[in-house]
C-alpha positions in Angstrom: -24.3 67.4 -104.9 -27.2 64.7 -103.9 -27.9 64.2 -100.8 -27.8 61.0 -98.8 -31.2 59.3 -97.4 -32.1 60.5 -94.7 -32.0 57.8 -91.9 -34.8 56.2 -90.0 -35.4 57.5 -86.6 -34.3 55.7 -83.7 -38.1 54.8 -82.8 -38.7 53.0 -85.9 -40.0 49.6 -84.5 -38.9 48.0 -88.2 -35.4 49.1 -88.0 -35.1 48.2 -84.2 -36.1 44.6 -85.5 -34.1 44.3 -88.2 -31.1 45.4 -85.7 -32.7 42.7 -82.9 -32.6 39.9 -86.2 -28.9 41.0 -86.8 -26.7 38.0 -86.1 -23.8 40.0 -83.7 -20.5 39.6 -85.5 -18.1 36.7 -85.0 -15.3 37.4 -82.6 -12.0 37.1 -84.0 -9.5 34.8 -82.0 -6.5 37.4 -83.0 -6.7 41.6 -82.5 -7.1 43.1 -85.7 -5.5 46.2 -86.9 -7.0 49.3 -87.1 -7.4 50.5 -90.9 -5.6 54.0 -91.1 -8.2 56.4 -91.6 -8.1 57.7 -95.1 -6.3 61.4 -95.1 -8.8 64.6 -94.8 -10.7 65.6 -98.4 -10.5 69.1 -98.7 -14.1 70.2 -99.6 -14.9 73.8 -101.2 -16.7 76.2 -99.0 -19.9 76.0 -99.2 -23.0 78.0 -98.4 -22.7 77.6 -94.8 -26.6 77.4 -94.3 -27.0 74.6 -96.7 -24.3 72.8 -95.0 -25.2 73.0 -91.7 -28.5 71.4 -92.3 -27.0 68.0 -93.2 -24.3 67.9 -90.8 -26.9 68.2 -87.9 -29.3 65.6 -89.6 -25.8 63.1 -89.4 -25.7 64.2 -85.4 -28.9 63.1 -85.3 -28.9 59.9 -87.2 -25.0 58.5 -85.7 -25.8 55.3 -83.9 -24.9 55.6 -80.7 -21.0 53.9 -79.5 -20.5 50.0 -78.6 -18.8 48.8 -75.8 -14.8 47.8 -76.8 -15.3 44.0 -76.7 -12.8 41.2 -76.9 -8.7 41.6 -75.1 -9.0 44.9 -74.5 -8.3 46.0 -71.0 -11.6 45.8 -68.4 -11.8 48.5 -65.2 -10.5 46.2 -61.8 -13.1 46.5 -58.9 -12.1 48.9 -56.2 -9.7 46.7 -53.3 -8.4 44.3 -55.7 -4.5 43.7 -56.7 -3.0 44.9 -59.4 -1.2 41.7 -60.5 -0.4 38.3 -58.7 1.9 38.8 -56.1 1.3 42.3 -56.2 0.9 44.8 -53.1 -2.5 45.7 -51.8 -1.9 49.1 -51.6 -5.7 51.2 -51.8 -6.9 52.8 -55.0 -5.9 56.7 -55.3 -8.9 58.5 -53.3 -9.9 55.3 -51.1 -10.2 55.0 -47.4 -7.2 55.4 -45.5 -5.9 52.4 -43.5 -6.5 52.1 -39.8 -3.7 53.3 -36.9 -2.2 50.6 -35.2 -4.2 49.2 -32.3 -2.4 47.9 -28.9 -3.1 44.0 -28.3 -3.3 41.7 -25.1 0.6 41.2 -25.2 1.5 45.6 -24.7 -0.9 45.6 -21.6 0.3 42.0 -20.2 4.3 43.6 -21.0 2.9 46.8 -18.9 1.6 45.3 -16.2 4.0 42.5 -15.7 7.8 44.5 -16.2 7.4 46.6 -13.5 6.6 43.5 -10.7 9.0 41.6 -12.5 12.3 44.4 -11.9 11.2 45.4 -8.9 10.9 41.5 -7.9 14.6 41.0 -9.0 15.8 43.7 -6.8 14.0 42.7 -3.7 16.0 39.4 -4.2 18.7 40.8 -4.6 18.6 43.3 -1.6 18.0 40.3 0.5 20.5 38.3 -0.4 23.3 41.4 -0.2 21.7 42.6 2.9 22.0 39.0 4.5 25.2 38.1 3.2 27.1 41.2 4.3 25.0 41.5 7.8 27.0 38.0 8.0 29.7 39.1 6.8 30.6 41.7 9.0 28.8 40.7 12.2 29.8 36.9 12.0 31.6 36.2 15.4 33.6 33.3 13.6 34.7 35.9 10.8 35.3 38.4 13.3 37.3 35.8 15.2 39.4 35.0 12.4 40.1 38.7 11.2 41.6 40.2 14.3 40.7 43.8 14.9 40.7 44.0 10.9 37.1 45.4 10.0 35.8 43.3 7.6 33.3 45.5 5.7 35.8 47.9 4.6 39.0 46.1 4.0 37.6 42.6 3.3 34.7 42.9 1.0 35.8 45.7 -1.2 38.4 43.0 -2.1 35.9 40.1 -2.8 33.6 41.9 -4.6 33.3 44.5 -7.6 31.4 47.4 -5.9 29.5 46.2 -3.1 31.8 46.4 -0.5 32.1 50.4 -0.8 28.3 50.4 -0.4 27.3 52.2 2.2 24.0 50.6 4.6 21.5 53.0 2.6 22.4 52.0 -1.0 21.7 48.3 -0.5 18.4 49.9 -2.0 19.7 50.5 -5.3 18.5 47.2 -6.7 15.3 47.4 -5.6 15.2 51.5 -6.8 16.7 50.6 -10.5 14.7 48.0 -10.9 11.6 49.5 -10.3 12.5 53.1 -12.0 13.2 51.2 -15.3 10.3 48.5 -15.2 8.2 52.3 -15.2 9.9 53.1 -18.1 8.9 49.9 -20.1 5.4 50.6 -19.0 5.3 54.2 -20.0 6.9 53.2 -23.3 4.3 50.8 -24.1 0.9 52.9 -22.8 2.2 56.2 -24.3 4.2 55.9 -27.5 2.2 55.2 -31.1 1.7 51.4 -30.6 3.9 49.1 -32.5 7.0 47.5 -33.2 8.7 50.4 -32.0 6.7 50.5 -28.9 7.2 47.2 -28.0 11.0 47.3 -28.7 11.6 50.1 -26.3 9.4 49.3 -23.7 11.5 45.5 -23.5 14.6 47.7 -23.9 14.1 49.2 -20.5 12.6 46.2 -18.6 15.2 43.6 -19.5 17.9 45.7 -18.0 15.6 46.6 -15.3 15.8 43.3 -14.7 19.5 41.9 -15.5 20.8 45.8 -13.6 20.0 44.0 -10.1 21.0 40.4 -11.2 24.5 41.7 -10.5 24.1 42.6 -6.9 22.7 39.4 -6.7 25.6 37.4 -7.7 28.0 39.9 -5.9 25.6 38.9 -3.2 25.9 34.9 -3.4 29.8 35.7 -3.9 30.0 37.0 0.0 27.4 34.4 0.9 29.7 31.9 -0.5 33.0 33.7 1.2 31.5 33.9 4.8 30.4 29.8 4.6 34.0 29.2 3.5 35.3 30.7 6.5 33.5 28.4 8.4 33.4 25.2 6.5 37.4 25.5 7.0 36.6 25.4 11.0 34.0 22.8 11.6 32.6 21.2 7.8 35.5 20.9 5.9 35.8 17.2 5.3 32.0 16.2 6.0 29.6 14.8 3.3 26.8 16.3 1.7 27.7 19.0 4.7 24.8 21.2 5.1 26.1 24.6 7.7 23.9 24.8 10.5 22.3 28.2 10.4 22.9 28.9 14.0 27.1 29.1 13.2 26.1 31.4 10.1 23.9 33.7 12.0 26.2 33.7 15.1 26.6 37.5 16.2 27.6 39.1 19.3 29.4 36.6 21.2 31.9 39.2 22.8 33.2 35.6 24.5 34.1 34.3 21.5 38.2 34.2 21.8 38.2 32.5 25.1 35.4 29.6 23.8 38.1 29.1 21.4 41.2 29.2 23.7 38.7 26.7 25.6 39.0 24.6 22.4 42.9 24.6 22.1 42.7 23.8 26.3 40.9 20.9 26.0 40.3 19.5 22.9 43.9 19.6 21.8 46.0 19.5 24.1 43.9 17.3 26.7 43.5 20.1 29.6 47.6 20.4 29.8 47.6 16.5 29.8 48.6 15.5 26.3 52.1 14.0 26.1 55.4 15.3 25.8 56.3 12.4 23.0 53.5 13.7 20.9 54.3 17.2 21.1 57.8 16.6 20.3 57.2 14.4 17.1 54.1 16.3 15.8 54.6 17.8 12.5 52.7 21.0 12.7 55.9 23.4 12.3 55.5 25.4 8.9 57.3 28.3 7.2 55.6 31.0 9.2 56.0 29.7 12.6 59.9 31.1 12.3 58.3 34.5 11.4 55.3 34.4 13.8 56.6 37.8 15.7 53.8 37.9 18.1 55.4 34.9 19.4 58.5 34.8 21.4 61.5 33.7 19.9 62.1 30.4 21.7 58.6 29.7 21.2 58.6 29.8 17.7 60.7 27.2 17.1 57.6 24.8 19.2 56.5 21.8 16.4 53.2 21.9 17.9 50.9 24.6 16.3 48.6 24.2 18.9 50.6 24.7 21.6 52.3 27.9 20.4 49.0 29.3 19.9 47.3 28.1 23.1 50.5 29.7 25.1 49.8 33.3 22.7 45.8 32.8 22.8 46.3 33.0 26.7 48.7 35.5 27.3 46.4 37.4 25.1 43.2 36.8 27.4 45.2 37.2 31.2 45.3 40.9 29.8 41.6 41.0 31.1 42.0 41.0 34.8 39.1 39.4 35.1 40.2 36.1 33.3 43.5 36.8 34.9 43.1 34.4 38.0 41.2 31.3 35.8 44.3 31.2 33.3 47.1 31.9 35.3 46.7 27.8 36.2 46.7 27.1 32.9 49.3 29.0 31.7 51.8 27.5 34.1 50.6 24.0 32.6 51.8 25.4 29.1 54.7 27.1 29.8 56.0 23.5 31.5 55.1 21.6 28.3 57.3 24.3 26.7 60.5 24.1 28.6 60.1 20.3 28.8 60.3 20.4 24.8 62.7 23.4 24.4 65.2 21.3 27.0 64.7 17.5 26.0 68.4 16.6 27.6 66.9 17.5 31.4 67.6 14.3 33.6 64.6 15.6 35.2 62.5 14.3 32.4 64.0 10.4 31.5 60.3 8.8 31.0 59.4 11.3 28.6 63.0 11.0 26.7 61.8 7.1 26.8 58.5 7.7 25.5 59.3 9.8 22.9 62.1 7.4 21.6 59.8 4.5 21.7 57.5 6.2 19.3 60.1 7.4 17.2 60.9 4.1 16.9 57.4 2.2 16.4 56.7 4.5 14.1 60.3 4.0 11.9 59.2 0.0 12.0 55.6 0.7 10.7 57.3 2.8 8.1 59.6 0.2 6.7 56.4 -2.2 6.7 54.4 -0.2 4.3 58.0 -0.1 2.4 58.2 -4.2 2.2 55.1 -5.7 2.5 52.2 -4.9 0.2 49.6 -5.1 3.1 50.9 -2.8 4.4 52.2 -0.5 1.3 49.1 -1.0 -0.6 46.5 -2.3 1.4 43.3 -4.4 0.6 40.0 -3.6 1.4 38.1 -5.8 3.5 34.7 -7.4 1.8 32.0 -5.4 4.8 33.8 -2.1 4.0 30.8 -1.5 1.4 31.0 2.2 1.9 35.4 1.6 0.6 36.1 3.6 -3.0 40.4 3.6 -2.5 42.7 4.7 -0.6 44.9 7.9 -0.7 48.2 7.6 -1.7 51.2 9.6 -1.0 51.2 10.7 -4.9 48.0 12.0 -4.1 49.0 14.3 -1.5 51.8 15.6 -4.0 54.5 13.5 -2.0 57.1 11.0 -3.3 56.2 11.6 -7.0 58.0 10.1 -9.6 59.5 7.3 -7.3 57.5 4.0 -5.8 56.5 6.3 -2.6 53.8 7.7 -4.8 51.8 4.6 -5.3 51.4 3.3 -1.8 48.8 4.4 0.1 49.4 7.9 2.1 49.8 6.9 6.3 50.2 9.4 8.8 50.1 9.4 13.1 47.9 11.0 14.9 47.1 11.8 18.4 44.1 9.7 19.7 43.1 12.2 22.7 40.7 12.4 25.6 37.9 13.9 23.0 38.1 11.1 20.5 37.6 8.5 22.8 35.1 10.3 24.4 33.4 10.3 21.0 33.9 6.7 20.3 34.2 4.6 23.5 35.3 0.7 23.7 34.3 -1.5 22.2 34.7 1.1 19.2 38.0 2.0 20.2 40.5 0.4 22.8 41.2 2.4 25.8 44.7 2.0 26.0 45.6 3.3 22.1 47.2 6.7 22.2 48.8 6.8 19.3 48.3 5.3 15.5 49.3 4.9 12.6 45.9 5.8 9.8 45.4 5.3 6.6 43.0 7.7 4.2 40.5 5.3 3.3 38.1 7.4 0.7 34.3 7.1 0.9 32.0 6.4 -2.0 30.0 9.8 -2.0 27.2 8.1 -3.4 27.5 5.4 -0.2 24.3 6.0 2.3 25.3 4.0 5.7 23.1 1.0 6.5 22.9 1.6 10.3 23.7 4.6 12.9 27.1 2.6 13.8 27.9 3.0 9.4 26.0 6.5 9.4 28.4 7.7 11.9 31.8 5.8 10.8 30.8 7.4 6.6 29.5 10.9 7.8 33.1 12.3 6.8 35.0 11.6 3.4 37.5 9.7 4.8 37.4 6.8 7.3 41.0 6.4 8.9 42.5 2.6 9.2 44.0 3.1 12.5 47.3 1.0 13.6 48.5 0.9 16.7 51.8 2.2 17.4 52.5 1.0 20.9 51.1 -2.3 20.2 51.4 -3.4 16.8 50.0 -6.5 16.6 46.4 -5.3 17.5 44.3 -5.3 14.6 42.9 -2.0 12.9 40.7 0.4 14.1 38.2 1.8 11.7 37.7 5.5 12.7 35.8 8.7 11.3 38.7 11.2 10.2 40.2 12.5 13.5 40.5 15.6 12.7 36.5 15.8 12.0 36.2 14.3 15.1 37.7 17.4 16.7 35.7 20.1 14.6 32.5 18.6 15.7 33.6 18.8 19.4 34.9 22.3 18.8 31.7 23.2 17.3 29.6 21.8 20.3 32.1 23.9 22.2 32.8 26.9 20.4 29.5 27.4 18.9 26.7 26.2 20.8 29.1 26.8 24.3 28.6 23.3 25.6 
């Protein structure tokens, strides 16, 4: 068998320029297919010394491999994607990725929840603490709530759970607050920082914070019940009314029920002065004066609230023998007014029989006015009334609907007394006018009064368009509602004891 030629060695400088002068081959646009090897040529053995001597010399003389060229697949750089869109997920046997670091916004949530819940509660502490202080200390309250005490039976019905507090858990918001706020914190400084982190460390300081949110409002809700209670007495009709803290934060005044049997005494019922003829006409009796049982039974049938419970109020304060010999006066005075209106047919009384049928007959004749003549049914405003929005009309007060009584405008009498002209002297109102006939004249609540006189006529929401009974052909009297004229003299009186 001949033996192939023996190749050059690799060192050969002719060879190694004959390979340099080689022109590389041309690369083909398209793969080619690998040719199939040709199938194994079974030789015959051989001497295996011979043999071996060639197939060491072809070792020795196989060029060395090339580099794959062309589409075939190249190694990607370490930290680059797989594809477009791909995830960057690290080669096997890379670095591993760094923990989770905590940022500006864990340390500001940490420092900031806890001052903010335990900020909520202190508001909310004060205003429960104030508003039931109030609440159950109020003289006015008290006042009105005869030996009923108010913390206990009142507030546990205006409220969901504060009024069976006791003093030492008004604390609680300020305690829950805090305790949760702590919480947050810890959750954010201790656990793995994250999302996770971050979500339950806000999960404990928002309720930390919305927890004492609802003693707050339960809070404004007894703040709100105890103004109420005096707005009724002294603000209930008054503008833009603003409650003077001194009637809120008025405590102690063990006097209290006699500065307002004081009130009844003279502001009402003119020191035992006011007349029989208004007493007998007034329209004060209601449903529950039949059933007042603390009242005697002749007593109850008195049209005159205020009398009734000026005779009850004092009966009630002669049981102090030390008031005993100031009221017992005073309570002769009542008790006269009472038989004089419980026994109208005496002889001894004609003038007051006179009186009282003169008014019932001024008033019959206005009536039928405001009946027949439009200036009178449905009045026009007067061009200087800039403050005028309307009047109110009887349908307004829920009386004559659905007949031609609901569209005039709502008149009622009223009892000009030794306080309202004390209020509002001549020339602002005649001396002589006792009794009138006023109309609800509305204010405009955006109206601000030019001058003191205007401030002092618009102050309420009503100005009353006061006729004359006795003397009918005097021309109106422009008034502030009367019976705000009376709460501001009972608050002078009641209040600030003057």
């Amino acid at each position: 068998m001949p033996k192939p030629p023996k190749p050059q060695p690799k060192n050969d400088p002719e060879s190694e320029d004959e390979e340099a002068e080689a022109p590389p081959p041309p690369k083909s646009k398209t793969k080619r297919r690998a040719k199939p090897e040709p199938p194994p040529v079974a030789e015959t053995a051989g001497d295996p010394e011979e043999d071996s001597a060639p197939q060491e010399e072809e070792a020795e003389a196989a060029p060395p491999p090339k580099p794959k060229t062309g589409t075939a697949r190249k190694a990607r750089p370490e930290g680059t994607k797989a594809r477009a869109g791909g995830g960057g997920r690290a080669p096997r046997g890379g670095p591993p990725p760094e923990p989770p670091k905590r940022g500006a916004i864990d340390y500001l949530l940490a420092a900031v929840g806890p001052i903010a819940c335990a900020g909520v509660g202190v508001l909310a502490f004060l205003v429960l603490q104030k508003s039931m202080g109030r609440a159950a200390t109020n003289s006015i309250v008290a006042a009105e709530y005869p030996g009923v005490d108010v913390g206990k039976e009142v507030l546990a019905k205006l409220t969901t759970f504060t009024g069976f507090l006791p003093p030492w858990a008004l604390w609680a918001p300020i305690a829950l607050g805090a305790i949760m706020g702590i919480l947050g914190s810890v959750c954010l400084l201790v656990m793995t920082p994250g999302l996770g982190s971050r979500m339950m460390g806000i999960g404990c300081i928002l309720p930390g914070c919305l927890l004492p949110l609802v003693f707050f409002l339960e809070g404004l809700k007894v703040e709100e019940w105890v103004e109420g209670q005096i707005a009724a007495r002294y603000y209930k009709h008054v503008r833009h009314a603003k409650i003077d803290p001194r009637v809120l934060d008025l405590k102690g005044v063990t006097d209290f029920p006699i500065r307002r049997y004081r009130s009844l005494w003279k502001l009402d019922l003119d020191e035992g002065e006011i007349p029989m003829a208004w007493l007998t006409v007034v329209d004060d009796v209601g449903p529950d004066a039949a059933k007042d049982t603390s009242l005697p039974e002749k007593e109850r049938a008195l049209r005159s609230a205020d009398l009734r419970a000026a005779l009850h109020d004092c009966r009630e304060l002669m049981k102090d023998e030390k008031l005993k010999p100031e009221l017992e006066p005073e309570l002769k005075k009542l008790e006269e007014l009472r038989d004089k209106i419980l026994d109208p047919l005496s002889t001894t009384y004609e003038t007051e029989r006179k009186e009282v049928q003169m008014l019932e007959d001024n008033w019959a004749k206005f009536m039928r006015k405001t009946e027949t003549e439009k200036a009178f049914g449905k009045p026009e405003p007067q061009k200087e009334w800039g403050w005028f929005k309307s009047f109110k009309t009887f349908g307004d007060a829920g009386i004559g609907l659905g007949n031609t009584k609901g569209d005039r405008a709502l008149v009622t009498r009223v009892y000009l007394g030794k306080a309202v002209h004390a209020a509002y002297p001549p020339p602002y109102l005649p001396a002589e006018m006792r009794y009138a006939a006023a109309y609800y004249a509305l204010v405009d609540e955006n109206y601000v009064g030019k001058d003191d006189k205007d401030k002092a006529l618009t102050k309420n929401d009503y100005v009353f368009v006061c006729y004359d009974i006795e003397h009918m052909d005097n021309p109106p009297v422009l008034l502030p509602q009367v019976s705000c004229i009376l709460d501001e003299a009972r608050l002078q009186l009641e209040v600030l004891a003057k």
